[in-house]
N, C-alpha and C positions, 0 to 999 in steps of 0.2 A: 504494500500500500504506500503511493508516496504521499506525502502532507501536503507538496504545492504543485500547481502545474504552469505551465508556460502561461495562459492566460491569469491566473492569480501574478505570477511575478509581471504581467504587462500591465494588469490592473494599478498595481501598486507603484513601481517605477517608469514606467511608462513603454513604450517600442523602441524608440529612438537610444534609449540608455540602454538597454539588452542589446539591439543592433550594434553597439558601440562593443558592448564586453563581448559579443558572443561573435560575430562577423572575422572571420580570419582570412578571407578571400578575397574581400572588400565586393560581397556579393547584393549589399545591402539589406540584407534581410537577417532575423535572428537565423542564427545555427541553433536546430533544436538537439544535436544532439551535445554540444559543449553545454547548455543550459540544461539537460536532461542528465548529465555529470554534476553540475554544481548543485543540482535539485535533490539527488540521491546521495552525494556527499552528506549534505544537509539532513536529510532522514536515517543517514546513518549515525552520524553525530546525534542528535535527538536520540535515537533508540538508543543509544550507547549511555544515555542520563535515564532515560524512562524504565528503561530495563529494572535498575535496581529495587522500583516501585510499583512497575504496570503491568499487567499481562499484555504481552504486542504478539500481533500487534493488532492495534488500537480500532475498535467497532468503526469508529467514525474519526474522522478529522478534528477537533472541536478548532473554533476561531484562533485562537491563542497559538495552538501547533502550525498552523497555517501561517500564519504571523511570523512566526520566530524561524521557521523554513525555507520562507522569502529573506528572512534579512539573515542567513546567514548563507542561501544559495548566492544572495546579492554581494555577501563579502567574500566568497570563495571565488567568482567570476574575475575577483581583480587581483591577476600575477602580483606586477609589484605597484608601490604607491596608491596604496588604501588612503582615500580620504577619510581624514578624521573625522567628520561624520559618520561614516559607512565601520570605522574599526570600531567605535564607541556604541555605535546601534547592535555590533555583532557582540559586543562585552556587557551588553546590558540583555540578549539572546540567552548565552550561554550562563550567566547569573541567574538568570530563571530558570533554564533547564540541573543548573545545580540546587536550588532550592525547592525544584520538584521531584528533582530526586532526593532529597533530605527528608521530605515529607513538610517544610518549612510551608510550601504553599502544595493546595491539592487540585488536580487536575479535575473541573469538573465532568460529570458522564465517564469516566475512564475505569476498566474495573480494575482496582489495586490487586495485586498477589496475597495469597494466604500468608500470611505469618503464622506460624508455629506459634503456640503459646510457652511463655519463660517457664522453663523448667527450673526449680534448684535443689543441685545433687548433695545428696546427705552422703557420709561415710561415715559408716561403724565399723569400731577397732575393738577388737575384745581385749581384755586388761592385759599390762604384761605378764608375762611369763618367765621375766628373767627378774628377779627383782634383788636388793640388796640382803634381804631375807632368803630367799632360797641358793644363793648363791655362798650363802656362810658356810664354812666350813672344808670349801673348796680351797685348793691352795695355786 
């Protein structure tokens, strides 16, 4: 399942800035498959936070995963010299997908994994068997 698709990243950034990062031919047009790289980058990273918390994968999309999948397929599309808008949008992406994997924030509609319930182990030691009293007499 991926979280965004070419039309959600054109929704958000527009054509012309996908044409820019993704066009290597200078064919004018988006390349969908460098954008269908940085889109599955992007859903790998996510699973690689949700995992810890979710069963994936995940029934539906919710807004929020779709969100954070555009801006970080969006920061992945740029080799080198990441505008600093673009690197802070992706460090404030992955700040949430580490807080949803803490449990700090909770994804909603998503079904979390069973947790075991806390066990605590007891140990029983029978008395000793060596003691200063039985040992009297030995030399």
């Amino acid at each position: 399942m991926t979280y965004a698709t070419l039309p959600d990243m054109v929704d958000r950034f527009g054509e012309t800035e996908l044409v820019q990062r993704t066009d290597r031919v200078d064919s004018g047009t988006i390349d969908a498959v460098v954008l269908d790289r940085a889109l599955a980058d992007a859903d790998a990273e996510i699973d690689s936070y949700l995992a810890t918390r979710y069963m994936l994968p995940l029934a539906s999309t919710p807004p929020v995963i779709n969100r954070l999948a555009c801006e970080i397929a969006r920061y992945r599309l740029f080799d080198d010299g990441v505008p600093e808008t673009i690197r802070v949008r992706y460090q404030d992406a992955v700040s949430l997908l580490k807080r949803l994997s803490s449990g700090d924030v909770v994804l909603a509609g998503a079904e979390g994994l069973a947790v075991a319930g806390v066990e605590t182990a007891y140990h029983a030691f029978s008395p000793r068997q060596i003691t200063d009293d039985s040992m009297r007499g030995f030399a």
